[in-house]
C-alpha positions as CSV (number, residue, x, y, z in Angstrom):
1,X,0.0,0.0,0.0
2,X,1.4,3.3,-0.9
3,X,1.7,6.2,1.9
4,X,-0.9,8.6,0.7
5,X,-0.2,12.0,1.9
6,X,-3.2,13.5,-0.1
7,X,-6.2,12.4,-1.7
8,X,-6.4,15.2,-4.3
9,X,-5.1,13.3,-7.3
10,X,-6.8,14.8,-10.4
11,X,-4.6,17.1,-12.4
12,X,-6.5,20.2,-12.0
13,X,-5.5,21.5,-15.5
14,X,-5.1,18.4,-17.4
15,X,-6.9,17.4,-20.7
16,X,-8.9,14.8,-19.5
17,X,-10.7,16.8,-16.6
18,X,-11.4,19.7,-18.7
19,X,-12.7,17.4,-21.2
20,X,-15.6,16.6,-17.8
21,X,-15.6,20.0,-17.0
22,X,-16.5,21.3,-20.3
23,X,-19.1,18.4,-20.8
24,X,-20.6,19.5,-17.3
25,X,-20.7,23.2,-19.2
26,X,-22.4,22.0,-22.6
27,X,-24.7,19.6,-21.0
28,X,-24.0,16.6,-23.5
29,X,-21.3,14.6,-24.5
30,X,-22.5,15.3,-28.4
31,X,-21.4,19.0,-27.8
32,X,-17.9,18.2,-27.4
33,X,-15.6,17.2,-30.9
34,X,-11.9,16.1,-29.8
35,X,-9.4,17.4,-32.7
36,X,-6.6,15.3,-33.5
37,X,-4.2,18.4,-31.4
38,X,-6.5,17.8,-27.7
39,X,-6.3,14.1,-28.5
40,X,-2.1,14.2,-28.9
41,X,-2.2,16.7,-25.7
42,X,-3.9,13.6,-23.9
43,X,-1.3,10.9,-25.1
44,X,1.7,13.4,-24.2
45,X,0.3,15.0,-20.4
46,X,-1.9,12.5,-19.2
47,X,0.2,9.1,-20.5
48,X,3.5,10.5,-20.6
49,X,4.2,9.8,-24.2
50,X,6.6,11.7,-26.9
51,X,4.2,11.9,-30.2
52,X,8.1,13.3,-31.6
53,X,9.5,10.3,-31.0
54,X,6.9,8.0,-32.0
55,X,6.5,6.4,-35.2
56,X,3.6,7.8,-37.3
57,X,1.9,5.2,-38.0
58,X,2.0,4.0,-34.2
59,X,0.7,8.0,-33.3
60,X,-2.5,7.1,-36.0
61,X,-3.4,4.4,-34.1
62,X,-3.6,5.9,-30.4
63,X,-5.4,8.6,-31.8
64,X,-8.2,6.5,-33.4
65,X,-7.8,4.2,-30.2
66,X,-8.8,7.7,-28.2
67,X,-11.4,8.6,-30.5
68,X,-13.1,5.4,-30.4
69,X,-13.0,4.4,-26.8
70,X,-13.5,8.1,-25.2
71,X,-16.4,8.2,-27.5
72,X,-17.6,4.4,-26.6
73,X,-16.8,5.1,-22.8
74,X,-19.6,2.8,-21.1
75,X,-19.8,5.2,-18.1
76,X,-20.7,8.4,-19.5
77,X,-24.6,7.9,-19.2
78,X,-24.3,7.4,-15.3
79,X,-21.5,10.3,-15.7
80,X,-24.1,12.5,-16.7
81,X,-27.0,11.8,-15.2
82,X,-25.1,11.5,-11.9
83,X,-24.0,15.4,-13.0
84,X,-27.6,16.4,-13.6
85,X,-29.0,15.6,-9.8
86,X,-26.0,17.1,-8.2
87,X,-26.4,20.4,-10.6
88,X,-30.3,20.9,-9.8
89,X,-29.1,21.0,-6.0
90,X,-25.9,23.4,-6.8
91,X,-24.4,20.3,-5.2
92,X,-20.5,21.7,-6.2
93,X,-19.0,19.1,-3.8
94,X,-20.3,16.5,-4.9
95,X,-19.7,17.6,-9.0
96,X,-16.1,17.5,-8.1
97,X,-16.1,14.2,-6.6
98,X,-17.5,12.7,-9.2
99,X,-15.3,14.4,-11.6
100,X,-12.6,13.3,-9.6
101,X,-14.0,9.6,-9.6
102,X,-14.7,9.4,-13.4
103,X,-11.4,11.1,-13.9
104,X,-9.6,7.8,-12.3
105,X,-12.0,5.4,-14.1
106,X,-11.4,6.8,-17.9
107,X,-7.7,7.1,-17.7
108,X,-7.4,3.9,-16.8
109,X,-9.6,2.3,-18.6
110,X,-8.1,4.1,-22.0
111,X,-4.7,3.1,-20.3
112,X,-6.0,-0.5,-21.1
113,X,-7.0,0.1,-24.6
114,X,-3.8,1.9,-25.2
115,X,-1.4,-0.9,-23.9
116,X,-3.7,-3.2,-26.0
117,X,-2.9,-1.3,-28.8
118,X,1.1,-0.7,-28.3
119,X,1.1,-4.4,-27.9
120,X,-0.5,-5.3,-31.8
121,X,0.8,-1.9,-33.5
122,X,5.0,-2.8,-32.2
123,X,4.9,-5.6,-34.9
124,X,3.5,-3.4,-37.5
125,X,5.6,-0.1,-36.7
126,X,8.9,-2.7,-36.8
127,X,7.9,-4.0,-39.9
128,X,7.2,-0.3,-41.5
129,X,11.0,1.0,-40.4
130,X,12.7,-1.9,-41.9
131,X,11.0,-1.1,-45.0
132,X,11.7,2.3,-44.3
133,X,15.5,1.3,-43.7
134,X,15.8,-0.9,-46.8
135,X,14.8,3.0,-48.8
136,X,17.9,4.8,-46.7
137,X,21.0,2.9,-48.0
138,X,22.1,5.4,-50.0
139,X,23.6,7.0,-45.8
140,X,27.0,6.8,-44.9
141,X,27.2,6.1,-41.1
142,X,30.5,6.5,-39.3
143,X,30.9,5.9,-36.2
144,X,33.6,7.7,-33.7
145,X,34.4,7.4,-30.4
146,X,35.8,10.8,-29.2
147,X,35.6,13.7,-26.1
148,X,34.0,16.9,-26.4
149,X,37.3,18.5,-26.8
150,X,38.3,15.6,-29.8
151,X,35.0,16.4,-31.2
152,X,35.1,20.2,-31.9
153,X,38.3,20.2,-34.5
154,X,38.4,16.5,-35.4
155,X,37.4,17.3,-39.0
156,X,39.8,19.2,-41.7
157,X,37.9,21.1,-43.5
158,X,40.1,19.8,-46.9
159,X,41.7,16.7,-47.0
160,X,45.3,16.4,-45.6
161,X,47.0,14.1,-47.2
162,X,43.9,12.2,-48.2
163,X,42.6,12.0,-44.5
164,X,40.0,14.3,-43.3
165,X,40.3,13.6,-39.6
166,X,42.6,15.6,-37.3
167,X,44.2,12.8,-35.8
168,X,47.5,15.2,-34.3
169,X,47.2,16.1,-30.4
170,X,46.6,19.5,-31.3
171,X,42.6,19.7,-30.0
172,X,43.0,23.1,-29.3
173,X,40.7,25.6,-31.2
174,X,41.8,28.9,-29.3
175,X,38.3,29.8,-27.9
176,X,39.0,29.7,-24.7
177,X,37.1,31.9,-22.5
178,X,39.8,34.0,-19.8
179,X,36.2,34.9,-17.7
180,X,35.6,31.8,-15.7
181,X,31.5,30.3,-15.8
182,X,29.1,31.1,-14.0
183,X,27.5,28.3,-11.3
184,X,23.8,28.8,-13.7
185,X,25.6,28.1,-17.4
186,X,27.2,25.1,-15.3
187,X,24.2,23.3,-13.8
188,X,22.8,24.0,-17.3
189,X,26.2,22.1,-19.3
190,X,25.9,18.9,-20.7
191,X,26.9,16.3,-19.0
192,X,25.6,17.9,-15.5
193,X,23.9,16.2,-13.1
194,X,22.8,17.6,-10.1
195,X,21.4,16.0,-6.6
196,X,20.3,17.7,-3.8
197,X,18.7,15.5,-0.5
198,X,15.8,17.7,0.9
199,X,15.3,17.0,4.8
200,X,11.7,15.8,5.0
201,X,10.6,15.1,8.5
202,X,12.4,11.9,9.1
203,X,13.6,11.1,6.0
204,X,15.2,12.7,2.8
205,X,13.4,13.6,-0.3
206,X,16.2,12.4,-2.9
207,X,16.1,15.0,-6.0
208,X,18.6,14.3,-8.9
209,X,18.6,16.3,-12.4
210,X,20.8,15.4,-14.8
211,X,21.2,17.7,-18.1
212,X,21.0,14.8,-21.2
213,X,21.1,17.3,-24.4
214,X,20.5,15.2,-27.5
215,X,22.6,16.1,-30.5
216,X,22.3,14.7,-33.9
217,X,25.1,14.8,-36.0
218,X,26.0,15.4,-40.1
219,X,29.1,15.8,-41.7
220,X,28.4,18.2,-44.6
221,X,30.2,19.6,-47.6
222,X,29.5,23.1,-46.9
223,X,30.6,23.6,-51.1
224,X,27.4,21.8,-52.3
225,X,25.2,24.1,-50.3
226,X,22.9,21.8,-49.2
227,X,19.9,22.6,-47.1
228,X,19.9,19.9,-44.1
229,X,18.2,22.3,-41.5
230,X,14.7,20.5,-40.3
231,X,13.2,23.6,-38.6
232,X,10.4,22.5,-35.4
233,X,9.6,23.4,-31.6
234,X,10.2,21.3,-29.3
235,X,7.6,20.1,-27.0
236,X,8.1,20.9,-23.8
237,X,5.8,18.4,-21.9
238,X,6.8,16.2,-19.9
239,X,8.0,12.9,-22.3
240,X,8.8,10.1,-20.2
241,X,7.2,8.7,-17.0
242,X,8.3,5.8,-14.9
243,X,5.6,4.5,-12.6
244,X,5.7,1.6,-9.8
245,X,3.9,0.2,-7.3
246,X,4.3,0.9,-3.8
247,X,4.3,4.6,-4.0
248,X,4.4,7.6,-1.5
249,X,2.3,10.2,-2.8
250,X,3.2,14.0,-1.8
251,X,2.4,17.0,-3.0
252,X,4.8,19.3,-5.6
253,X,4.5,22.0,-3.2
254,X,5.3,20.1,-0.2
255,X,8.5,19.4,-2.0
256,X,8.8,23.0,-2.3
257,X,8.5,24.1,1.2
258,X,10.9,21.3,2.5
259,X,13.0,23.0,-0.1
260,X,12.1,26.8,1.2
261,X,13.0,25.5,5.0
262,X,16.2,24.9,3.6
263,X,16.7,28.7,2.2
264,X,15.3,30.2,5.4
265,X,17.7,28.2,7.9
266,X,20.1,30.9,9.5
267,X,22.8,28.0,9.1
268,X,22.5,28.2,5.4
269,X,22.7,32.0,4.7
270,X,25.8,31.8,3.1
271,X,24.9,29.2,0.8
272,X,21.9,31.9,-0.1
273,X,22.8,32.0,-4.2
274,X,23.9,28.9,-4.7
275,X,20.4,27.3,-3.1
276,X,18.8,30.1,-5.3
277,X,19.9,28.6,-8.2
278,X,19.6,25.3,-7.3
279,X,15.3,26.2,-6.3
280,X,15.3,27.4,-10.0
281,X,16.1,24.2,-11.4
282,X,13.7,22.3,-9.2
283,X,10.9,25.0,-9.8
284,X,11.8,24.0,-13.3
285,X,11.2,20.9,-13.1
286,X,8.2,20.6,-10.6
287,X,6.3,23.1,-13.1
288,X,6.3,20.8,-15.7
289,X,5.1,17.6,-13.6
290,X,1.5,17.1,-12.3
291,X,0.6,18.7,-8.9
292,X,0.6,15.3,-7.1
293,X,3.7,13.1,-7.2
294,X,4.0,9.0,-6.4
295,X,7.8,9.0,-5.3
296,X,9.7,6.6,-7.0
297,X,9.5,8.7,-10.2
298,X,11.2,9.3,-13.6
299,X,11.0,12.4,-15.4
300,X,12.2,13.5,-19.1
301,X,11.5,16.6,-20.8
302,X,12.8,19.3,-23.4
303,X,14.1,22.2,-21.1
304,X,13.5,25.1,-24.4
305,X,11.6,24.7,-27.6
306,X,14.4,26.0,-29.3
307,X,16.8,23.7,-31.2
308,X,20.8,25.2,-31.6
309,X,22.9,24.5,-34.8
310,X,27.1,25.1,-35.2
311,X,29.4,23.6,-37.8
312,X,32.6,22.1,-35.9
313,X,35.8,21.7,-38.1
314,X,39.7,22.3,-38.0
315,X,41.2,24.5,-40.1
316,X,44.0,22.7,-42.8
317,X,47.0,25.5,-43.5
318,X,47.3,26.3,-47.1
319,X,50.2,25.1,-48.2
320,X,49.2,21.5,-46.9
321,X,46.2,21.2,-48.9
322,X,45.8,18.2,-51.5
323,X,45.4,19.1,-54.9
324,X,41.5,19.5,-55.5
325,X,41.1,20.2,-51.8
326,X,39.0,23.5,-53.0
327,X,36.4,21.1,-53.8
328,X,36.0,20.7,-50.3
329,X,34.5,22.7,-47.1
330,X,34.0,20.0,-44.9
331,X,32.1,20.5,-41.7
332,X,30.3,18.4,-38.4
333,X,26.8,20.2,-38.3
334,X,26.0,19.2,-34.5
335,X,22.2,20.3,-33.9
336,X,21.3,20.3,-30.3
337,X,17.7,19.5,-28.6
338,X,17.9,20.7,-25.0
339,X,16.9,18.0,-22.3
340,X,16.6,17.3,-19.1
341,X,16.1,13.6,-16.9
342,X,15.0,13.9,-13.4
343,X,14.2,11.8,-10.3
344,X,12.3,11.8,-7.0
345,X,13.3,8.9,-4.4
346,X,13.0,8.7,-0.6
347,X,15.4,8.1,1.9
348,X,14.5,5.1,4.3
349,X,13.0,5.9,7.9
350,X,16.1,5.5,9.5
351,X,18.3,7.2,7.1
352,X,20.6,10.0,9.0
353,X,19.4,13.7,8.7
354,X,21.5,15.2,10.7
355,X,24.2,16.5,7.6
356,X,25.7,19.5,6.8
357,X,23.8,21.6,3.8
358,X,27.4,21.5,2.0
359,X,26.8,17.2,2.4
360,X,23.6,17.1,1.1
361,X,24.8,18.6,-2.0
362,X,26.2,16.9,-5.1
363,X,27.2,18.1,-8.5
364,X,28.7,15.8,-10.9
365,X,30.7,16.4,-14.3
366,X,29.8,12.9,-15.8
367,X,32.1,13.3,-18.3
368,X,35.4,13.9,-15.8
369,X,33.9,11.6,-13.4
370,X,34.2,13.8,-10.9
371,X,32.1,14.9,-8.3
372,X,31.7,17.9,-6.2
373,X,30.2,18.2,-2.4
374,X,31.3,19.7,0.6
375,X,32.4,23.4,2.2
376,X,34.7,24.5,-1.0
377,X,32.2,22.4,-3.5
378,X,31.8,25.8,-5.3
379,X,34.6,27.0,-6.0
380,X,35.9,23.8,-7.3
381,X,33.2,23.4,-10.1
382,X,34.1,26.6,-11.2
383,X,37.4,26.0,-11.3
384,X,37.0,22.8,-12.7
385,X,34.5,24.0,-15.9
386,X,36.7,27.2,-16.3
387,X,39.8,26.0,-17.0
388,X,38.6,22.6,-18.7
389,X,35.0,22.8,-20.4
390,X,35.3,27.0,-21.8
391,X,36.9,26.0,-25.1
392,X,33.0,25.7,-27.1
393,X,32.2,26.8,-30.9
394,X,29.0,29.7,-30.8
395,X,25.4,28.3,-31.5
396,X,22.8,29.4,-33.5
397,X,19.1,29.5,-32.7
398,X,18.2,26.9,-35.6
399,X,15.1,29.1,-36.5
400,X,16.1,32.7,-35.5
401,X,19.8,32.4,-36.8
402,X,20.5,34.4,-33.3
403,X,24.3,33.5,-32.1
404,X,24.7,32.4,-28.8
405,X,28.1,31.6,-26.9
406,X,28.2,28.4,-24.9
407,X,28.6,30.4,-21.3
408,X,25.5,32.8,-22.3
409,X,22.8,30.2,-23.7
410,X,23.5,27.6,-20.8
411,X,23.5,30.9,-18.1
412,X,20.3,31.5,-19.7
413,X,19.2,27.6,-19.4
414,X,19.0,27.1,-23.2
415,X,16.0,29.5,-23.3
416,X,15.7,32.7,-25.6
417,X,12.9,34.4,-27.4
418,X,13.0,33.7,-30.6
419,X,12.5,36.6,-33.4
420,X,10.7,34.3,-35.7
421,X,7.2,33.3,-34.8
């Protein structure tokens, strides 16, 4: 059984309750016409799935799964005479009980229908990409194995000696940035993860967010002037949620003020900014989830709707170049999706509470290895990122052409406002 901490689980803003509320408003169920946009909005906040990511074909079918089974929904008579009575007393307590209660009963029972539905549409979606696949031989995949540093000059932009990959120590691309980063561009860096334990009573509230940008990659002959831009928002919903049994439910803004006794503790004042910046990132994060969480819980989600482009090459001196070599203006196009994973655990019972602030504090450069914690934990990230992660190519907005350094789009967490609507 899980702990319940409140019983107030309808999303008060999701799709599916305004779907009741809007049938208590027009009366009838035949008022109300789904499009094919409010039915995606269901699949993405109410069952946690990325459309983006999805096959088409595998999209098509939850949507006619939705449009048949919301529509074929063998409670709705009781739903609305039930809503009737209670509306001819101005009975406003009960109306939201049963909107809470039908809530429960329709999600899950279009939860059924959908799992039905992944379960005979996976065969058909695999057989649909091979086919797909079988039309895409004409790509070239190569596959390389490199660091970030590796990776921003490991392509000559002509041939050397017939080989196009920098393969001399000399990684260097003399961008580095004498004005050391700022703690908000380096919770925001790739590779980042961040976890904080929140003092919850008698236990911890274990919060970890780890910065997982995806980046898709093209090497491109900048001389044939080809156009290999795809231009769309991102979706900022949540994409990906883990659910288990045996769940503690709490409350998003419980979370919160266990967080905001944290900021107000005398002990703490000098740890003011840093916790500051820290609250952003959970605020972040809790303002994308549902007001009521079931800790254990996984969390993905775009953190902008803005997708970054730069071209990364290394620069071949002139008198090395091969003979043709003007043929050539080879360059990495690295587009980049901003994304987020984070978690929610608990702490057992009799877990220790009684650490330092500074202790209950982790940041981690995955890449490195290394972690950070403790009294100087500060001023060894920054340290750390300014003398071995400021060496980055400028990005630019892939649908605004606005040009961004590294330090200024991660200080502003990846989000601008774009120019073009």
């Amino acid at each position: 059984m899980a702990d319940v901490i409140t019983d107030d689980i309808c999303e008060s803003d999701g799709p599916i309750i305004n779907l009741f509320r809007s049938l208590i408003t027009n009366d009838t169920k035949q008022n109300t016409v789904l499009t094919d946009a409010q039915l995606i909005e269901i699949l993405e906040k109410e069952f946690f799935m990325d459309t983006n990511m999805l096959h088409k074909f595998e999209v098509d079918v939850y949507l006619n799964v939705l449009k048949k089974f919301i529509k074929n929904w063998p409670e709705w008579d009781q739903f609305e005479q039930a809503v009737l009575k209670l509306k001819e007393t101005n009975d406003s307590a009960g109306i939201s009980k049963i909107l809470n209660e039908k809530y429960i009963n329709l999600k899950e029972y279009l939860r059924g229908m959908l799992n039905v539905a992944r379960q005979l549409a996976n065969s058909k979606v695999n057989q649909i990409k091979m086919k797909e696949k079988r039309y895409d031989n004409h790509s070239v995949v190569m596959e390389v194995e490199a660091t970030r540093q590796q990776l921003n000059c490991l392509f000559y932009r002509q041939p050397l000696h017939k080989n196009i990959l920098n393969v001399t120590r000399d990684f260097k691309l003399g961008l580095h940035n004498s004005k050391m980063l700022t703690l908000e561009s380096i919770v925001n860096w790739w590779g980042v993860e961040i976890e904080i334990r929140i003092k919850a009573d008698n236990k911890f509230i274990i919060y970890k967010h780890r910065n997982m940008h995806r980046l898709k990659h093209m090497l491109v002959n900048k001389k044939l002037a080809l156009e290999t831009r795809k231009i769309a928002d991102l979706n900022e919903q949540i994409l990906v949620k883990s659910e288990r049994n045996n769940c503690t439910q709490i409350l998003r803004k419980q979370i919160l003020e266990y967080f905001e006794k944290v900021l107000k503790s005398d002990k703490n004042s000098k740890w003011r900014s840093v916790l500051d910046i820290l609250k952003n990132i959970l605020l972040n994060d809790l303002n994308s989830v549902s007001k009521t969480l079931s800790i254990p819980c996984d969390f993905r989600r775009y953190i902008s709707k803005s997708k970054y482009i730069r071209y990364l090459y290394q620069d071949v001196p002139n008198k090395k170049k091969d003979e043709g070599a003007e043929k050539f203006d080879l360059q990495l196009e690295e587009i980049v999706s901003p994304m987020c994973e984070f978690q929610m655990r608990t702490s057992g019972k009799n877990a220790n509470t009684d650490i330092s602030f500074e202790d209950a504090i982790k940041i981690i450069c995955t890449d490195c290895r290394l972690t950070f914690t403790g009294a100087n934990f500060v001023w060894d990230i920054l340290k750390h990122f300014s003398d071995d992660h400021n060496e980055e190519p400028d990005w630019n907005c892939l649908k605004c052409n606005r040009v961004f350094t590294m330090p200024s789009l991660t200080h502003m967490g990846w989000i601008h406002t774009c120019d073009v609507s």
